[in-house]
N, C-alpha and C positions, 0 to 999 in steps of 0.2 A: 706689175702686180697691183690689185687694185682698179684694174681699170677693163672695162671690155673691150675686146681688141676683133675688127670684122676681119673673116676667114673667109676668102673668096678663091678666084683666080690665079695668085701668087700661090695657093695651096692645093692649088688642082683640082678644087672644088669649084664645077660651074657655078654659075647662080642659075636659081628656084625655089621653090618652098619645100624647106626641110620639115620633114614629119615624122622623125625620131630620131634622138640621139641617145647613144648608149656608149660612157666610159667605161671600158672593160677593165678587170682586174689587173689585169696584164699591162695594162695604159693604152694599150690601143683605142682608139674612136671609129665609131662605128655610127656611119649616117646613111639617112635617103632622100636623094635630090634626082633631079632630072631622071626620074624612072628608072633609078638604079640604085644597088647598096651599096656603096664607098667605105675605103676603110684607113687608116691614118696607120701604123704600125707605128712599135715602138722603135725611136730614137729616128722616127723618117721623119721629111720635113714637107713631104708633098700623098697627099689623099692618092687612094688609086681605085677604081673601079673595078669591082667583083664582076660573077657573069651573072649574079642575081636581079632579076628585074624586079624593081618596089615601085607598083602605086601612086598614085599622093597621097593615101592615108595607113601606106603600110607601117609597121612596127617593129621594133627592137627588143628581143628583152636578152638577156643573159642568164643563164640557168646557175646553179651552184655549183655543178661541173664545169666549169668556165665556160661553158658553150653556148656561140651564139646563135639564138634562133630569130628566125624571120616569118612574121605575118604581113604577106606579101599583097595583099589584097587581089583585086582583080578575081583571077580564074584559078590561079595557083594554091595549092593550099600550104598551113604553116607547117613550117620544117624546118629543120637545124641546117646551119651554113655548113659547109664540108670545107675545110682545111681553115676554119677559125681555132684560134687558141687553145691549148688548155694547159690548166695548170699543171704543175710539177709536180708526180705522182700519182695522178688520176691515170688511169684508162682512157683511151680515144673512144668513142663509139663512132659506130656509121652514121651518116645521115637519117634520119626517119622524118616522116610525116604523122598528122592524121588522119583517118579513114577516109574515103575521098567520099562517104558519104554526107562527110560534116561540110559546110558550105564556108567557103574561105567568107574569109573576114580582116579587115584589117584594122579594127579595137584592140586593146590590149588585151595584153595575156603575161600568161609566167607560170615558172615552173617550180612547184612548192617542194620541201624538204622530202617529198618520198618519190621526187621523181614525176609528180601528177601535172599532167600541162591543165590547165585551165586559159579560157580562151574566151571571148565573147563570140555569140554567135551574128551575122550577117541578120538572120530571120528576126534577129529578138532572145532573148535571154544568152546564156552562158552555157559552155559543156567542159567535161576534163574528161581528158583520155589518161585511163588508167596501164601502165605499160607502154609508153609512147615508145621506149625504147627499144620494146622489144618488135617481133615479125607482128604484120597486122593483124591475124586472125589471132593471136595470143591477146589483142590488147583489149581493152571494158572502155565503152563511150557512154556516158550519164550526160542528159539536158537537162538544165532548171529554167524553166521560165513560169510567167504568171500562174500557172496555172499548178504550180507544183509550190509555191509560198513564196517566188522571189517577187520583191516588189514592184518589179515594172518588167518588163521588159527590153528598156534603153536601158544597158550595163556601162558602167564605164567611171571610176576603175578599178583596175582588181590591187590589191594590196595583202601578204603576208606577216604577219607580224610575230617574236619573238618567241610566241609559243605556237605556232603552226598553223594557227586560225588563220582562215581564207574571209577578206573582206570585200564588198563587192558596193560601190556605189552607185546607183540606179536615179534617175530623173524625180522619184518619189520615196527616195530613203536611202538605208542600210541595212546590207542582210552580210549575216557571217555565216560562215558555213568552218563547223571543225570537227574531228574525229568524236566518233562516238563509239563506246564500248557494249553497246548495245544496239542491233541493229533489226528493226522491223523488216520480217520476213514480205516480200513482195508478190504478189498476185493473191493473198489470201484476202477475205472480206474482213476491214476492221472491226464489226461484230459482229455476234450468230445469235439471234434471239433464244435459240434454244443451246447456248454455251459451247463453248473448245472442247473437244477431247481429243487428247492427243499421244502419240507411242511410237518410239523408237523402229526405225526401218534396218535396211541394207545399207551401206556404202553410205553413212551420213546422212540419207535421207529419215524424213519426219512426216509420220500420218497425222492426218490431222482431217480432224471431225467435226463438220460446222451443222446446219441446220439440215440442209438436204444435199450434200455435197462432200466425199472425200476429196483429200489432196496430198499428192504427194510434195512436199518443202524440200529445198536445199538451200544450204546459205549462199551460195554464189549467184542462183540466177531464182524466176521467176517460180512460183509453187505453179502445180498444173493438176484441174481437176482428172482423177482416175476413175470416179464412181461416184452414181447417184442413188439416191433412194426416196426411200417416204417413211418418215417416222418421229420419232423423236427419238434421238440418241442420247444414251446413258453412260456408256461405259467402252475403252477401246484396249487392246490386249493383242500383242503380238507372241504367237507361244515358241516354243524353242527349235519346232520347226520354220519360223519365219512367215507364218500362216496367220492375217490377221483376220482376227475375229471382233465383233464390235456387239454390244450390247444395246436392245434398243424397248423401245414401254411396250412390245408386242413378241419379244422372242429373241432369239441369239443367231446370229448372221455370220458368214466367212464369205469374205471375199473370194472370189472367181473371176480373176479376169477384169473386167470392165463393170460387175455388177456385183451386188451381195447375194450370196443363198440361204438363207431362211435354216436352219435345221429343224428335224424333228421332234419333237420337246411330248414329253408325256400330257397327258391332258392336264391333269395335275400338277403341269408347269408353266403354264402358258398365263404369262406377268411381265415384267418391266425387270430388267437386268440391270444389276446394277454394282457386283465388285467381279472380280474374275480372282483366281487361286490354280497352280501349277505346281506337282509335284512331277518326280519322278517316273510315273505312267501317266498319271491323271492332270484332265484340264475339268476344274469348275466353275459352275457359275455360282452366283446368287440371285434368285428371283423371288420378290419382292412378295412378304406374302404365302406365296408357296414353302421356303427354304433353299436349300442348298443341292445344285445336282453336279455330276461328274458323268463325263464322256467317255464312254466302253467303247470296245469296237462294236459291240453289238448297238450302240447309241444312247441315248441320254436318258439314266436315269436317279432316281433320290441318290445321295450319296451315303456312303456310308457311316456309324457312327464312329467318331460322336462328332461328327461331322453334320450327318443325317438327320441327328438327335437333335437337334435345334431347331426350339418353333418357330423362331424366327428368323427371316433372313436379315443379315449386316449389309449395311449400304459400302463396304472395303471389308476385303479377307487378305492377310497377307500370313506366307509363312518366313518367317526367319531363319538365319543359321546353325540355330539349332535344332533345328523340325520343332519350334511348336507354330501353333496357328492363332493367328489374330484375329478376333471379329470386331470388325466397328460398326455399332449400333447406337452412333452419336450421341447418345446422353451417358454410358457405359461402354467399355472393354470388356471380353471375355476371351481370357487366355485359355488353349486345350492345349497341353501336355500329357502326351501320352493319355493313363487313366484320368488326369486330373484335370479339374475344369476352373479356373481361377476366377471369378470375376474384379472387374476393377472399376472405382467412380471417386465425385468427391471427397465420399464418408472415409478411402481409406489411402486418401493422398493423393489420386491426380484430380489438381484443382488447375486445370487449362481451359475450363470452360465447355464449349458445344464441340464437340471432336468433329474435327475436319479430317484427318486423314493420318494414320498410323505407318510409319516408314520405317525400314531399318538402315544401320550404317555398318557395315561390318559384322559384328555381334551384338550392335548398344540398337536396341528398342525407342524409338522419339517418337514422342507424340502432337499432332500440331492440331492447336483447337483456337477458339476466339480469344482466349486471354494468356495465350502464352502458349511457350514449347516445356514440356516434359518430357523425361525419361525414366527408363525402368533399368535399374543397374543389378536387377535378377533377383533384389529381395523387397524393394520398396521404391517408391515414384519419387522422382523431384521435378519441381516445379519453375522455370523463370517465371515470374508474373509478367505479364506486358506493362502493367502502371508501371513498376521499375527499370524494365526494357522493353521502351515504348516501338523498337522496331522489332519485336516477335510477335507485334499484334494481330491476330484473324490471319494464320500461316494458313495454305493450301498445298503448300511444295516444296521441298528437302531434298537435293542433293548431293554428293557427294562430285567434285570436279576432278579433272586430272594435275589442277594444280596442287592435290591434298587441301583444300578449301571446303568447308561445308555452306554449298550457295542455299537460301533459305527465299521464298515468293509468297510475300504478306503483302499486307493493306501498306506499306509504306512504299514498299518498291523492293527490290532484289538487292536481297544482304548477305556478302562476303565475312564468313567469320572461320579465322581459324582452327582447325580443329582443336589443338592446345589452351588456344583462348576459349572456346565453348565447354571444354571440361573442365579450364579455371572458372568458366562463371557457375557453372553447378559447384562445387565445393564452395567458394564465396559469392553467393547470390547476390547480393547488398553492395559489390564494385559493379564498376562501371563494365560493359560489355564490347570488347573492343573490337571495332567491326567497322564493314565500310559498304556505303549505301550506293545502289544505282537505281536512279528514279528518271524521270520526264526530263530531265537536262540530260541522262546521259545517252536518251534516245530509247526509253522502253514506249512503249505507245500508250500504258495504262497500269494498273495496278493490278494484282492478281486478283484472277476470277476465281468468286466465293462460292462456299455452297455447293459446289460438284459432289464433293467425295473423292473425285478422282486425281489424279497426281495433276499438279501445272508445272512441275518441273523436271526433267527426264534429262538425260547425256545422250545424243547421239554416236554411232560409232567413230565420228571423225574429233570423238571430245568436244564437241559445241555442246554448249549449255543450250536448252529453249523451254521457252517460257511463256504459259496460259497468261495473259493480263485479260484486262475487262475491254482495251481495244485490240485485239489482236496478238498475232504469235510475234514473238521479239527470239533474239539467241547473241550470246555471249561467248567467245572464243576465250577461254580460263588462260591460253598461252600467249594469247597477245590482246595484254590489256594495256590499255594508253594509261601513261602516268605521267602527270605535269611535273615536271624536275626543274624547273624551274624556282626561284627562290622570289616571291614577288616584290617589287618596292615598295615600302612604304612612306604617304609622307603624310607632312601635317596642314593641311592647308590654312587653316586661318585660326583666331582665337579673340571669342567676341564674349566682353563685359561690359554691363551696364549699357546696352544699347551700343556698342561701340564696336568696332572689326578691327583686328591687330592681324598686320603680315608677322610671319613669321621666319621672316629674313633676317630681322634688327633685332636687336635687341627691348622686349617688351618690359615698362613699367609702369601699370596699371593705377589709378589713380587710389587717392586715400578712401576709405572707406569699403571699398569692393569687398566683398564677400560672396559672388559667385561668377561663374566660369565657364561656358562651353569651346570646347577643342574640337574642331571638325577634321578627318581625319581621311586617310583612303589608300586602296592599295591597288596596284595596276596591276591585274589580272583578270585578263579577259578574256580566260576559254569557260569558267563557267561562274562569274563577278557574285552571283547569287549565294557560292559555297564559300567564298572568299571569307575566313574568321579571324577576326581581332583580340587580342587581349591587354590592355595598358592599365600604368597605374599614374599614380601623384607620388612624388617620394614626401614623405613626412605627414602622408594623410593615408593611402591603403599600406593597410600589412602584408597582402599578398595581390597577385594579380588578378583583379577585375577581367570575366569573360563575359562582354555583350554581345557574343554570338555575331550576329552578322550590320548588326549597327553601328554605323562610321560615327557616332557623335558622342561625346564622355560630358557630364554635367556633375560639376560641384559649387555643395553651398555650403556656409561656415566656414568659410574661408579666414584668416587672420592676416594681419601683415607679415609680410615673411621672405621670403625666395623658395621659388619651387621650381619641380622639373618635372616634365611630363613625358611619359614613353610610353611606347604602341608600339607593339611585334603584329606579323600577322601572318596566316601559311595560305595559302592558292586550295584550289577547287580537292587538290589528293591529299592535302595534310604537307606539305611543305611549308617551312615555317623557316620566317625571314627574324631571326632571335635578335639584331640589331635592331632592326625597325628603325623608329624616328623619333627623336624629342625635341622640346621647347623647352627653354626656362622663361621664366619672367617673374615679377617684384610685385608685392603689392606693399605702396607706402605705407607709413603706419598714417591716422589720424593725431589730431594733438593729444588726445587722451589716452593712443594706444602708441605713442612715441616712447621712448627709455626716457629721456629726459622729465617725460609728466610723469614715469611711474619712479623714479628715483625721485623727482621733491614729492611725491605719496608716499613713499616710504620716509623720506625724510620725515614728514607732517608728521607721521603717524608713527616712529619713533618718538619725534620729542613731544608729543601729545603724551604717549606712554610714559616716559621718562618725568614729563610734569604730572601724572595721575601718580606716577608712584611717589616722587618726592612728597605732593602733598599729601599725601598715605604715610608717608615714616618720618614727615613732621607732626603729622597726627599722633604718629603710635610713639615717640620718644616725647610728646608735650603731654599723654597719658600717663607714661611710666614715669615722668618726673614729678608730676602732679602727684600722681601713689606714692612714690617716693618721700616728695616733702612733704605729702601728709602723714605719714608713718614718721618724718624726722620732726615736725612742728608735733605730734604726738606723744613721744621720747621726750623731746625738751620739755614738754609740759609737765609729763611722767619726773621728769628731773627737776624740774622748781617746784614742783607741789612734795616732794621725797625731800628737797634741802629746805624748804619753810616748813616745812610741817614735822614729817617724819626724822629727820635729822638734827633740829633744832630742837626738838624737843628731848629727843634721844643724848645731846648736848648736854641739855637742863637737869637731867635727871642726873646726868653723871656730877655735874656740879653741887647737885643735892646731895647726893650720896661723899663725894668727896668733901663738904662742908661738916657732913655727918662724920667723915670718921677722923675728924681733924680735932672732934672734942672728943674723941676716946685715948686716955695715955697711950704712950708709947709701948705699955707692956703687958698692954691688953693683949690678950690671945686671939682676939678675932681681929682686929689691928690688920695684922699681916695677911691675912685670907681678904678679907676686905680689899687689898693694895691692892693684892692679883688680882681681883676683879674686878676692881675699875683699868686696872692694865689693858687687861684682855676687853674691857669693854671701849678703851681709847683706839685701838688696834680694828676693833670689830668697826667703829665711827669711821676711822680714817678710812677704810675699804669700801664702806659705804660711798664716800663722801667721792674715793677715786670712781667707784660705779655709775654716781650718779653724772659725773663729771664726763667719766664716757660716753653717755647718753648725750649729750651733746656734740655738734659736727662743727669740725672746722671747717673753712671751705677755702684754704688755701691748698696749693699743687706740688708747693714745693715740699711741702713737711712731710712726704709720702715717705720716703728713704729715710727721712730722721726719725718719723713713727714707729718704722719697723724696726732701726736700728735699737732705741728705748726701747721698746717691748722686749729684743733680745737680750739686750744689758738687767732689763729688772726680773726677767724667769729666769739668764740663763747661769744664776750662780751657782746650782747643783751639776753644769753640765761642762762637759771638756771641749765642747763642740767649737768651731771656729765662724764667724758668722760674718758674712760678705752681704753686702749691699750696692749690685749694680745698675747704673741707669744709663737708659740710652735712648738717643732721640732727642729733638729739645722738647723740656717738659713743655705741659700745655695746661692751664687750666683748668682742673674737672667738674663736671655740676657739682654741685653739695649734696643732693640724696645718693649721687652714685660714687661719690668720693669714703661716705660715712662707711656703703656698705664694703665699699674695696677696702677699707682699712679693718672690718670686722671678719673679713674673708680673711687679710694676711695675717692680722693674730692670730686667728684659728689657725691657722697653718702653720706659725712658725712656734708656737705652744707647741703643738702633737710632735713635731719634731723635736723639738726639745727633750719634751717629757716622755717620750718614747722611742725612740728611730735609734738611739745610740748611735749618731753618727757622728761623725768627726769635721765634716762641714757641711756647711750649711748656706747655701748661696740663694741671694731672693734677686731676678732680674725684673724690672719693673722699663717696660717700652714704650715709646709712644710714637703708634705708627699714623701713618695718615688716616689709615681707614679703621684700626681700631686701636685698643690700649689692651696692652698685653703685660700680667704681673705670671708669675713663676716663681713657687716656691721648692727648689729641690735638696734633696740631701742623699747622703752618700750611705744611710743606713742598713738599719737590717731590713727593712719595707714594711709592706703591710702585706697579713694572714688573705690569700686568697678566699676564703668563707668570712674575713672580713671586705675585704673589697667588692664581695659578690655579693654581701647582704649591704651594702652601704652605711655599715658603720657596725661599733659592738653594739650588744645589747643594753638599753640602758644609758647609752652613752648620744648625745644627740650633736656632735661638733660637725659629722662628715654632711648630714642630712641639714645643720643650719646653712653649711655652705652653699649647696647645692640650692637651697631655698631661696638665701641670698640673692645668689645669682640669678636665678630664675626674674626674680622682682627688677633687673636692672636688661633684662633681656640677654642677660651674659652666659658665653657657653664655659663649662666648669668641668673639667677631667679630674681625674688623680690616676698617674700611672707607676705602678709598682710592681716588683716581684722580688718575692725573698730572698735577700742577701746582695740585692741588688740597686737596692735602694727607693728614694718616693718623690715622685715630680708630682705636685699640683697646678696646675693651669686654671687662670683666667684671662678669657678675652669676652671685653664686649666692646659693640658697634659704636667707632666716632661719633656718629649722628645723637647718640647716646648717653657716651662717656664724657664727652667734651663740653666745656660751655659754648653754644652758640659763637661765630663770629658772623660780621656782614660780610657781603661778598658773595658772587657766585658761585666764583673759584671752589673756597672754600668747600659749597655746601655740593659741589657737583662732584669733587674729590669719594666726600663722605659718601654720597647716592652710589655712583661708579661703584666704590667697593663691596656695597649690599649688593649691584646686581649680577655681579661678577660673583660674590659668595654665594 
């Protein structure tokens, strides 16, 4: 194993120059040496000599029937070996050759998937005999050489490939040769200066109407002229006798034999012919100019109305299935029905353009003109435009096939469309028209010929389709059309960034910075590479599948760093579509700037950027309200020494005068005793003053908060039964002095109103002190407070709930009161550490306080 091993003598193989070897399926070896074919069988150990004599340069090939054939060279011509192999389940056939006209050869050859030998020829170029297996005079011999498009005439060698295409290597190239679905009729002239006209025969044959020459067409062998003339031909018509008649710029003609004869046309006929119309007795023409005539037995005269009636003649008359009559007068229609005469154009719906030719299908009315097909559904036209289906453009020919297909002969080439599909596209105009094209790949010779009037597409009786183009007559067999079934590979060949080419074997990761991308791609189908269609995307950049038609190559820019995957489907020449296709991943690095690692210390930066704009913001806004604050408290105190020097002190003095005065009135003076009470009531009135004034002034100590409130309760609450609790929690902390003054004016107020009102039975005040803020609560177990009081914020008159609320406001503090009748009344305040607290140093600290505001 591994090693070449020479096979001579010991294997019963003389020595000579071997000139082909062929491992048969079966394992047999199959060689030619010393002017004979040799053969090894399976499980023998010695070659043995057939009676077949080979050449030096004869050949071997193996058929897909197991069968060995031999191009013998010499005199002999190629022919299958008789009692060579075959597989298991096949049929044997006899030996065959080919025609002994063909000139042995001993080039390669082979025999393709339907059985076709193909062969080089000795002379130059290549031949296939179609039917090798069968009796001679049954089989079809075709030569390609130079002069037929193959490139050289040295062949050599022939090769098959996966879809049935025939490859042929020649001294100055490559020519393929593969099945075509449309096949140009042979012996006609590729054009006729004065156009095709053409019409259905007998037995599958086709007339056909060139410049000075009829012909009869068949699809299997060569057309043959039957008839010459002089004229210009207009119009051709075979009537239901099988009589054909032909229209021409001088009069109306019937074939005879070998010649045309002219008929008799009224004087007042005598013009250029140019539609034909068959009813049920009558055959008419239209000539041009004159109008419309129909053939008596007695001969040719005007026809009658409202036939007759028309001044002009239509370049196509057609009647439909349900006797009315069409006239095409290319810029308009004119339908007769019975008495009535319909006309039809732009102004009232059919907008197809310059009218080429009016057909029917059954019962349905189409009309085929330069911008499109239309139809008449008995009450009103519709329209496909050609802009929006761009293969209805400039139709000449419409028919119906025996596949139920409506084949269609426009400026693009010959379209297959279903008939379900072409009444879907008249209901929804605006979809796509689902259809399938035969053009110059698939062997038509040309486009449809425009301009006639007359039909370029017709059924013959054997069901061939055939077809007017601009080079010649072409035909379509609707029962046996080649379909690539084939699914084709697709792969990705390379992927090049920034100047650079990536296999796509390994694993790609593209360098930093990349932002764009070409994937070059491709799909191996080569019977017609042209129709071969792609569709791929990018996963995380297209949202649906990108269709670039027939371009192997995808380009993206704005690319990011990232991982991506790229995939390509794509279907073969008939719409076969390979839905796995091919992908590639690959990496684009990030840059430093577009790394996670840069964009998380950005975000970091640009948190604690923020974090410091805002602290210095609510050290701003707490050195404001403390600033208001102790202006309003150095304010009050001021209010309060200028009230105890002045106003107070004097208010002292007077009492002193007044009591000096009633000290020298006896003891049993009458005003005496009025007097006492009035300095009483005026000692009592001083003292109140003097506690007023004394509140007006702030302590600024933290701890005396629970003892203040407690005192406040002890001195209001002797008229009350209430029980009063004072709880703290948290370790106290120092509070500023303007925000301490006002928290202590908030909890009197509040624990007064309870007192003096709430009838509660206790009375609990919790005073907190959390990190992030200071939290007092005042609650009681009362009757509550009047919803029309708590909705108006306070009674009338009365200004304690609305001081509160002020209070707070001025220290940035938020202030509730929550009550409901019988239910009792919680007061709340909290305001913000950053606020409530004296300053400490420290980060710590002040990042606590911050934290909390951004969080609240």
């Amino acid at each position: 194993a591994g090693r070449w091993s020479f096979i001579g003598d010991e294997a019963g193989l003389p020595a000579g120059a071997v000139s082909s070897v062929v491992v048969a399926r079966d394992g047999s070896v199959w060689t030619t040496t010393a002017g004979w074919l040799w053969v090894l069988r399976p499980e023998a150990q010695r070659f043995e000599r057939t009676v077949e004599p080979a050449a030096a340069r004869a050949r071997i090939f193996e058929a897909r029937d197991g069968r060995i054939w031999l191009s013998p060279g010499g005199s002999r011509p190629i022919h299958a070996i008789a009692g060579s192999l075959q597989p298991a389940g096949l049929k044997s056939a006899p030996p065959s050759g080919v025609p002994s006209s063909v000139e042995p050869s001993g080039e390669p050859m082979l025999i393709d998937r339907d059985g076709v030998l193909w062969a080089a020829r000795a002379a130059g170029g290549i031949f296939r005999v179609i039917g090798n297996d069968r009796p001679p005079a049954s089989r079809s011999l075709e030569r390609f050489t130079l002069k037929n498009g193959l490139s050289s005439d040295i062949a050599s060698p022939l090769l098959e490939d996966r879809e049935g295409n025939i490859w042929v290597g020649t001294n100055l190239g490559l020519d393929r040769f593969r099945e075509a679905n449309a096949v140009a009729a042979p012996g006609l002239p590729p054009t006729s200066r004065k156009g095709f006209q053409i019409a259905a025969g007998k037995d599958g044959a086709v007339y056909v109407l060139t410049g000075e020459t009829l012909f009869e067409a068949h699809a299997n062998r060569a057309a043959q002229p039957i008839a010459h003339y002089r004229g210009w031909p207009r119009s051709l018509h075979v009537d239901r006798s099988n009589a054909l008649w032909a229209g021409f710029d001088d009069g109306i003609a019937r074939l005879a034999g070998s010649h045309f004869r002219f008929a008799a046309l009224p004087r007042d006929a005598q013009g250029t012919v140019t539609g034909w119309l068959e009813s049920a007795d009558l055959l008419c023409a239209a000539v041009l100019e004159h109008g419309i005539f129909c053939r008596y037995p007695s001969g040719w005269r005007r026809a009658p109305p409202p036939l007759g009636a028309q001044r002009r003649a239509p370049v196509q008359m057609l009647s439909d299935a349900r006797g009315r009559v069409w006239l095409n007068y290319v810029d308009h229609l004119v339908m007769l029905d019975e008495n009535r005469q319909i006309a039809a154009s732009e102004e009232n719906g059919l907008a197809a353009g310059r009218i080429e030719l009016v057909t029917s299908i059954g019962e349905q009315i189409y009309i085929l003109g330069d911008f499109g097909l239309a139809r008449f559904d008995g009450r009103r036209f519709q329209t496909l435009r050609a802009e929006r289906h761009p293969r209805l453009s400039r139709l000449s020919g419409m028919v119906l096939g025996s596949d139920g297909a409506v084949w269609l002969n426009g400026i693009s080439g010959v379209t297959r469309v279903a008939v379900a599909d072409l009444a879907a596209a008249f209901v929804h105009p605006e979809r796509e028209l689902r259809s399938t094209l035969f053009d110059l790949d698939d062997g038509l010779p040309g486009v449809a010929q425009q301009d006639s009037n007359t039909p370029t597409a017709i059924e013959a009786q054997d069901h061939r389709l055939w077809f007017v183009t601009s080079h010649g007559i072409a035909w379509i067999d609707p029962q046996h059309l080649s379909k690539n079934a084939l699914v084709p590979p697709v792969s990705i060949n390379r992927l090049v960034a920034g100047g650079r080419s990536f296999a796509t074997g390994a694993p790609i990761h593209l360098p930093a910075g990349t932002t764009g991308v070409q994937i070059d791609y491709a799909a191996l189908s080569l019977s017609i590479p042209e129709r071969v269609r792609f569709r791929y995307r990018l996963e995380g950049v297209d949202a649906a599948w990108v269709d670039p038609g027939h371009r192997r190559q995808a380009f993206y820019t704005g690319l990011g760093p990232g991982h991506y995957r790229f995939q390509v489907i794509a279907a073969n020449n008939d719409g076969v579509w390979n839905r796995s296709g091919a992908t590639v991943s690959f990496d684009i690095l990030p840059t430093l700037w577009q790394s996670i690692w840069f964009k998380v210390l950005i975000a970091i930066a640009f948190i604690a950027g923020g974090w410091l704009l805002y602290s210095l913001r609510m050290r701003q806004v707490a050195s404001t309200i403390r600033q208001q604050v102790e202006g309003r408290l150095r304010e009050r105190e001021r209010i309060a020494r200028e009230l105890h020097d002045t106003l107070l002190q004097g208010f002292q003095g007077l009492i002193y005068r007044f009591q000096s005065a009633i000290d020298t009135l006896p003891p049993s003076h009458g005003a005496r005793a009025n007097l006492e009470e009035a300095l009483d009531r005026a000692d009592a009135a001083l003292a109140e003053g003097r506690d007023s004034v004394r509140n007006l002034r702030t302590t600024s100590t933290s701890d005396n908060i629970a003892q203040h409130f407690a005192d406040t309760a002890a001195q209001a609450g002797t008229a009350s039964s209430a029980t009063f609790h004072v709880v703290t929690e948290g370790p106290p902390r120092r509070l500023c002095p303007p925000v301490h003054a006002e928290i202590l004016r908030i909890g009197d107020e509040a624990i007064l109103n309870a007192l003096r009102h709430s009838k509660a039975q206790k009375i609990i005040v919790n005073i907190i002190y959390h990190k992030r803020e200071f939290l007092l609560q005042i609650a009681d177990n009362g009757i509550g407070i009047a919803p029309e009081v708590a909705a108006g914020g306070g009674r009338p008159d009365h200004f304690g709930m609305t001081g509160m609320r002020e209070r707070a406001e001025v220290v940035r503090g938020k202030f509730s009161i929550a009550s409901r009748p019988g239910g009792g009344t919680q007061v709340t305040l909290t305001v913000p550490a950053s606020i409530a607290y004296e300053q400490r140093s420290g980060l710590s600290s002040r990042f606590a306080h911050r934290r909390w505001l951004i969080e609240d």
